[in-house]
N, C-alpha and C positions, 0 to 999 in steps of 0.2 A: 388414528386421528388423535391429534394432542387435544386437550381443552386447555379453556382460559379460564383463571379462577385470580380476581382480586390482584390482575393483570400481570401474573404469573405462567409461565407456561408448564403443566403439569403433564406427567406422561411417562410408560416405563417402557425404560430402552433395555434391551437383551444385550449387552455388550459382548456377551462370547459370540452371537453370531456376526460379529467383526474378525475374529482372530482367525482370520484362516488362510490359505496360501496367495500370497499376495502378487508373485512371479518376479518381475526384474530386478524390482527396488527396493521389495517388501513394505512400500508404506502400509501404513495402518489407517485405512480407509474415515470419512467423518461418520460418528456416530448420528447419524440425521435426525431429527425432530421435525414435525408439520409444527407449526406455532398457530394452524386453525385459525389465518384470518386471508380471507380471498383478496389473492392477488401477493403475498407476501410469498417469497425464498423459506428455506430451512433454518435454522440452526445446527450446527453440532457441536455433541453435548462431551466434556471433556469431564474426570471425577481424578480421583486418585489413583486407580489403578488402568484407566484408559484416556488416551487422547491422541486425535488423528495425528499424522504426520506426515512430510513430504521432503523428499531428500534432492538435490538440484542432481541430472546428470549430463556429464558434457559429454557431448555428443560424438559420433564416431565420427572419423574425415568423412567428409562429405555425406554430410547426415543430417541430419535436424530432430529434436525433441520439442513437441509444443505440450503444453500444462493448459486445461482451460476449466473456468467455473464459468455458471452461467444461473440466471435465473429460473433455470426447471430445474437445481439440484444439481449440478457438477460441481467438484471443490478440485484443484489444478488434475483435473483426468489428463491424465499421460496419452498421448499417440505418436509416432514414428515415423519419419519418412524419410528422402535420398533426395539428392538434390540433383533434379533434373537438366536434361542441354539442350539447346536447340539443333548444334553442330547434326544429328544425323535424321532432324528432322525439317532442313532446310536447305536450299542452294545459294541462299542468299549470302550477301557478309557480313560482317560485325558494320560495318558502316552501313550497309541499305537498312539496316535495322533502325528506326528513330521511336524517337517517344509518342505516345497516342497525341494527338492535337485535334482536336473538335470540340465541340460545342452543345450544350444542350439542345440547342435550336436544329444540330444538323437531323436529317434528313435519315427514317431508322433504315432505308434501304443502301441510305450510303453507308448507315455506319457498319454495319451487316458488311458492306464492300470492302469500305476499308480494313479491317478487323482481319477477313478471310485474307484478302492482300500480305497484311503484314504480319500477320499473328495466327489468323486460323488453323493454319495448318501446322503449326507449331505445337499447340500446346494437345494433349492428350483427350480420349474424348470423355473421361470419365463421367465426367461433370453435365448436368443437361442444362443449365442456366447459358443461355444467350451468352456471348463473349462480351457483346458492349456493355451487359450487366453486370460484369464481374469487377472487381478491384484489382489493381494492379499497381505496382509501388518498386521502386527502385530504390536499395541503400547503397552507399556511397563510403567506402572505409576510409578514402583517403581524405574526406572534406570531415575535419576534427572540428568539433563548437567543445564545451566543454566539459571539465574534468567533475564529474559525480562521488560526493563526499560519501551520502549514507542514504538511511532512511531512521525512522525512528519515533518514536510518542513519548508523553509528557509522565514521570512520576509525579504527580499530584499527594498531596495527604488523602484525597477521596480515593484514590487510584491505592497505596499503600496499604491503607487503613481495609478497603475491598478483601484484597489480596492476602491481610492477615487475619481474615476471621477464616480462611479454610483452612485443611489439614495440613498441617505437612507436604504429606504424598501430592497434594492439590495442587500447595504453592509451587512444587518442584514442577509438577507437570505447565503449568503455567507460565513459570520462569523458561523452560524448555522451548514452548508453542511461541514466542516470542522472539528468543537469542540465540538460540542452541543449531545444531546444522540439521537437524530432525524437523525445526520451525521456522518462521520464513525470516529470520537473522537479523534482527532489527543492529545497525552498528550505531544510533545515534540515543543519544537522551536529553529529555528538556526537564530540569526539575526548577521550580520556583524558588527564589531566593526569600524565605520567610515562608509565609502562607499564602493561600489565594482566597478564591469565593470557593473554589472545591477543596475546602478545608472543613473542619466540625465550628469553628469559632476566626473571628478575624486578629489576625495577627501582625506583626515582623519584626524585624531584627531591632535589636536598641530601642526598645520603645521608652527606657527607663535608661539615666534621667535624661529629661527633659532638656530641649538645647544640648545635648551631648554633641557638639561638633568634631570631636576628636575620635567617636563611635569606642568608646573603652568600652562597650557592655553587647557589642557586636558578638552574640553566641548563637551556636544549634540551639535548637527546640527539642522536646519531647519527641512532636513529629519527626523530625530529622533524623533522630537517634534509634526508636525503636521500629519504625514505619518504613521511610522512604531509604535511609540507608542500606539497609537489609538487602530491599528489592535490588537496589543498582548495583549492589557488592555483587549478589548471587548471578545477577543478569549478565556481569563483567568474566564472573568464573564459568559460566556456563558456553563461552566462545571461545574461539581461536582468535578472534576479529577484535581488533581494538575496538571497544565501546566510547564512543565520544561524547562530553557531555557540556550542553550548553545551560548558561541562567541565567534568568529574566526575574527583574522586578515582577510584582506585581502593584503592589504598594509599599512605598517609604515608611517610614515611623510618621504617627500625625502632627508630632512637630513637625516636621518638615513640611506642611503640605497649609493648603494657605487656611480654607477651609476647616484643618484641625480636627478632620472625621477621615476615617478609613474609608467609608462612602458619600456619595453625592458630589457636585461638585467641587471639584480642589483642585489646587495646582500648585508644582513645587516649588516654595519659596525661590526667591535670586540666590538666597545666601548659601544654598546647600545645594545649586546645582554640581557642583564637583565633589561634593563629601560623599555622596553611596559611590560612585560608580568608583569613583580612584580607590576606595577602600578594597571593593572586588579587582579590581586592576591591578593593586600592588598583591594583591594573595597570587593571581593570575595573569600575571601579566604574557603578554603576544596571543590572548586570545581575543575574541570576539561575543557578543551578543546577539541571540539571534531571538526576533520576534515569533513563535508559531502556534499555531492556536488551529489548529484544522479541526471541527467537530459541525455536526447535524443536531438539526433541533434547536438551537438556541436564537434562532429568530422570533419576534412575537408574533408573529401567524402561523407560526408551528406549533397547532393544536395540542398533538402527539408528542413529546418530550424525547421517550423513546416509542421508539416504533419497529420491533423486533421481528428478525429478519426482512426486513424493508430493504429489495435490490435498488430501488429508487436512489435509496442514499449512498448505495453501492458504486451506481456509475455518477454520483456529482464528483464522489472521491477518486474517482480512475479519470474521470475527464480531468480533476482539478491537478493531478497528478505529471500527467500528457501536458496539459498548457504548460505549468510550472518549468517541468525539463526542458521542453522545445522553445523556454524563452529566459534561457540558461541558467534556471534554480540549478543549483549545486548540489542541493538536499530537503526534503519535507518531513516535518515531525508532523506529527499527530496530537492532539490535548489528550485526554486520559488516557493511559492505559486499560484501565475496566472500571467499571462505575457497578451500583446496585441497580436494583431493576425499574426505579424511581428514575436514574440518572442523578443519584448522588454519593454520598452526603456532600451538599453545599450550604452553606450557613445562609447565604442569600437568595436559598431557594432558583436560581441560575441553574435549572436541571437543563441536561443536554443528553444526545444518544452515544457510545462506545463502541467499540469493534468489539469489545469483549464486556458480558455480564456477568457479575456473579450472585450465586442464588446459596449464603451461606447454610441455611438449614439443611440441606439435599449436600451441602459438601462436594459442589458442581460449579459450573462455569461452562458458560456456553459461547461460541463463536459466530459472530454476526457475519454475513456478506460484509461490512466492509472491513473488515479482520483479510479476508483473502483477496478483496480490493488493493489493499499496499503491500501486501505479500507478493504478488504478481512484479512487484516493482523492486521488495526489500533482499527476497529469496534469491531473484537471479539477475541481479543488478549492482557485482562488488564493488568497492571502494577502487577510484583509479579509472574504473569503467570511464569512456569518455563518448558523448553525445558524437553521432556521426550525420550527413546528411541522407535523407529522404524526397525522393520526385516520386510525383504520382505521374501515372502514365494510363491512368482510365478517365473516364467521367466521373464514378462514383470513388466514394472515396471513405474512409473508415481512419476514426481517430488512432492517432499510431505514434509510436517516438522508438525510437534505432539507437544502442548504445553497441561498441567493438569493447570486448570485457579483455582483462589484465591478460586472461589465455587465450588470446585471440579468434576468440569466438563472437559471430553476431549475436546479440539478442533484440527482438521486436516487439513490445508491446501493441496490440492492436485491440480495439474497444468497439464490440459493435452495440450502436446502440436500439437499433431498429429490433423489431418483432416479427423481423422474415431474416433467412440466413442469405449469407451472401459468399461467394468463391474466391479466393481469393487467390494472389501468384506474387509472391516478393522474387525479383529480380536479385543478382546479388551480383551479379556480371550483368554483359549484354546480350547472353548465350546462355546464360547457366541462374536455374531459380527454383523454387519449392511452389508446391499448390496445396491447398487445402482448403474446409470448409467452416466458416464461421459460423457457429451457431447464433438464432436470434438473440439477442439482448445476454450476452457475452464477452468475457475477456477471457486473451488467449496471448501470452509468452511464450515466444517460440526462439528456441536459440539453435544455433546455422553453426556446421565447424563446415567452414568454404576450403578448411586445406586436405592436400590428397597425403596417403600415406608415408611419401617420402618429403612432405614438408619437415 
C-alpha cells in the first residue's frame, strides 16, 4: 500500500520483478502503484531505466486483438479471438436475419422469444448473461463518415519546463511513452504561440515596441529555444509518423488588446485584427488553426486540482473522445503534456489534472488512467483511418465508435461505463461476428482483420 505525504504519492516499486517473459509482444507490463485513496485506479510508475509499454498488433485474417484497461488495474491487457459464423449454426438466410427491434416496454417473456427465434440458437453458450442483456452492434465498412487526422496534446512551457528537470534517461523514456511505436503514438501537437497561463510568467510575442504593427520584433523566447523546442524535435525523431503541429494564440501583445493587460477583461483592438494571424499565415501558409484544450480539474467546483489516479476523469476523456469522432472531429489534442504534482507551474495559479505527472526529486513520472484513456484511441487509430458506420441491434447499448484503418482492418472503441460487465457481439457481416466480455467500468480496442487468407 502506497502512502500520501504532502499530496505526493510515496512507495517502493521493485522494478526487476517486471522484467520477465512477457510471450507474444513482450510488452513491459505498468509498473502499478495503489495511490492509497478509496475508490481511485493505479498509477504506473515510469523512471529511467523502466517504463511500460505496448506494441499495436494486427491481427491474423480473420482474428481479432482486443487491449483493455479498466478501473481494477488493467493497462490495454491483450486477449485473442476468431471471428465467428452463423453459416453452420443456422437454417436460416442472410435475409430472414434482421436487426433486434423492441422496446424497453416489451414484454421479458417475449424478448426471451424473440431472441431464441432469431438469435438464440446462433450464438455460443459460453456466456450465462440472458441474450436480451447483452450488446450487440453491427459495423458497416462500406457507409465512410470521415477521414481521422491524429491524436495528440499540448507542449506547454509548464509541460517543457516538467519534462526538463528529469534525466536524460527519463526524458527519453517519456518522449518514447508518448510518440514512439512502444507508446501509444501521439501524431499531433498543439504548442502556444508566445506563452499561456501554464507558463512561469505572462508573456508573447512583440511585446516591444509598442504599436509595432509591422510586428519587426516577432522572435522565439527562451521557452521556445531551450524547453518546448527540444521536446517537439525529439517527439518528431522518435516516429516513423509525421508529427503534425498546430498554434494557437493565447494572448496578443497588450497593445493590441483594448484593456492593455494580459488578464482580465480585453478585447482586441479593430486595428490589429489582421496583423497576428496574417503574420503566422504568411510563415504558414495552407494551414489551419485549431482551438483545443481538453483537461480535468479546471472547473471552480473541482475541489481536487489534480486528482491522481481518478478513473472518473478517465471515462469523461473516452466519452469526450467517442462524441467527438462520431460527430466527425477529425482529431483531439489534449492541454498539457505532464504537469507537476500541483498541476503546474501556472503563473495564474489555473492548476488543472494531466495524463502524465512528474515527481522530479525521485527522477520519475507517473501515468494517470487518462494517459491510456487517448491511448486506446492514439495507438490504434492511424492517420487516414476513416470513421465507418455503427447499428445497434440490442436494447442495451455501450458507448462505441468504428473506424476501417489504412490496412484494412476494423477497429472498435467501446466504453463501458457501468459497474457490472456486460457481453458483448460486433457483427461485422450478417453471418459472421466476435464475442467477448466487457469488464465493469472499462475501455476495450478491439481490431477485426475480417479478410481470409487468400484476400
Amino acid at each position: 500500500m502506497a502512502t500520501i505525504k504532502n499530496g505526493r504519492v510515496l512507495a517502493i516499486i521493485s522494478f526487476g520483478l517486471f522484467l520477465v517473459s512477457l510471450g507474444k509482444s513482450e510488452d513491459l507490463p505498468c509498473a502499478a502503484r495503489n495511490v492509497g485513496i478509496e475508490g481511485r485506479s493505479i498509477v504506473c510508475v515510469c523512471n529511467a531505466t523502466y517504463c511500460d509499454t505496448i506494441t499495436r498488433e494486427i491481427p491474423a485474417p480473420r482474428s481479432f486483438v482486443r487491449y483493455t484497461s479498466s478501473k481494477d488495474g488493467k493497462r490495454f491487457e491483450k486477449s485473442y479471438g476468431s471471428i465467428q459464423s452463423l453459416l453452420n449454426r443456422t437454417s436460416e438466410t442472410v435475409e430472414d436475419i434482421d436487426p433486434i427491434d423492441i422496446s424497453i416496454d416489451t414484454d421479458e417473456d417475449e424478448k426471451e422469444k424473440y431472441f431464441n427465434f432469431d438469435f438464440g440458437a446462433n450464438f455460443t453458450d459460453e456466456f450465462q448473461d440472458p441474450l436480451w442483456k447483452r450488446v450487440v452492434i453491427r459495423v458497416y465498412t462500406i457507409i465512410y463518415r470521415q477521414e481521422i487526422e491524429g491524436f495528440g496534446g499540448s507542449v506547454t512551457d509548464a509541460a517543457a519546463i516538467n519534462w526538463r528537470k528529469l534525466s536524460d534517461g527519463a526524458q527519453r523514456q517519456f518522449i518514447d511513452t508518448y510518440f514512439s511505436n512502444k507508446g501509444i503514438e501521439y501524431n499531433m501537437i498543439r504548442v502556444p504561440i508566445g506563452g499561456s497561463d501554464f507558463s512561469t510568467h505572462p508573456y508573447a510575442y512583440n511585446e516591444l515596441p509598442w504599436n509595432d504593427v509591422a510586428l519587426t520584433n516577432f522572435t522565439l523566447s527562451e521557452e521556445d529555444l531551450f524547453y518546448k523546442l527540444p521536446l517537439i524535435r525529439l517527439g518528431q525523431a522518435a516516429t516513423n509518423n509525421e508529427v503534425k503541429i498546430t498554434a494557437s494564440t493565447w494572448s496578443p501583445p497588450v497593445w493590441m488588446k483594448s484593456n492593455e493587460r494580459i488578464t482580465g477583461f480585453g478585447q482586441l483592438k479593430p486595428e490589429f485584427y489582421q496583423t497576428y494571424l496574417s503574420r503566422i499565415q504568411q510563415r504558414y501558409p495552407n494551414k489551419i488553426l485549431l482551438s483545443t484544450e481538453a483537461s480535468e480539474g479546471s472547473m471552480p467546483w473541482n475541489r481536487e486540482k489534480v486528482a491522481i489516479g481518478s478513473w472518473r476523469r478517465a471515462k469523461r476523456y473516452i466519452s469526450s473522445i467517442i462524441e467527438d469522432l462520431n460527430r466527425f472531429v477529425v482529431g483531439w489534442i489534449d492541454w498539457n503534456l505532464c504537469l507537476d504534482s500541483n498541476g503546474g507551474p501556472n503563473w495564474a495559479s489555473n492548476f488543472v489534472d494531466s495524463p502524465i505527472l512528474v515527481y522530479p526529486e525521485e527522477d520519475e513520472f507517473v501515468k494517470q488512467p487518462m494517459y491510456y484513456a487517448v491511448g486506446h484511441f492514439s495507438k490504434f487509430i492511424p492517420r487516414r483511418s476513416r470513421r465507418i458506420g455503427v447499428e445497434r441491434w440490442s436494447l442495451f447499448k455501450l458507448e462505441n465508435v468504428a473506424v476501417l484503418t489504412p490496412e484494412g482492418t476494423i477497429v472498435v472503441v467501446m466504453h463501458n461505463r457501468r459497474k457490472s460487465q456486460r457481453t458483448v457481439h460486433i457483427f461485422i457481416t450478417r453471418l459472421s461476428y466476435i464475442t467477448f466480455v466487457m469488464e465493469p467500468e472499462s475501455v476495450s480496442t478491439i481490431e477485426i482483420n475480417p479478410n481470409t487468407e487468400s484476400d
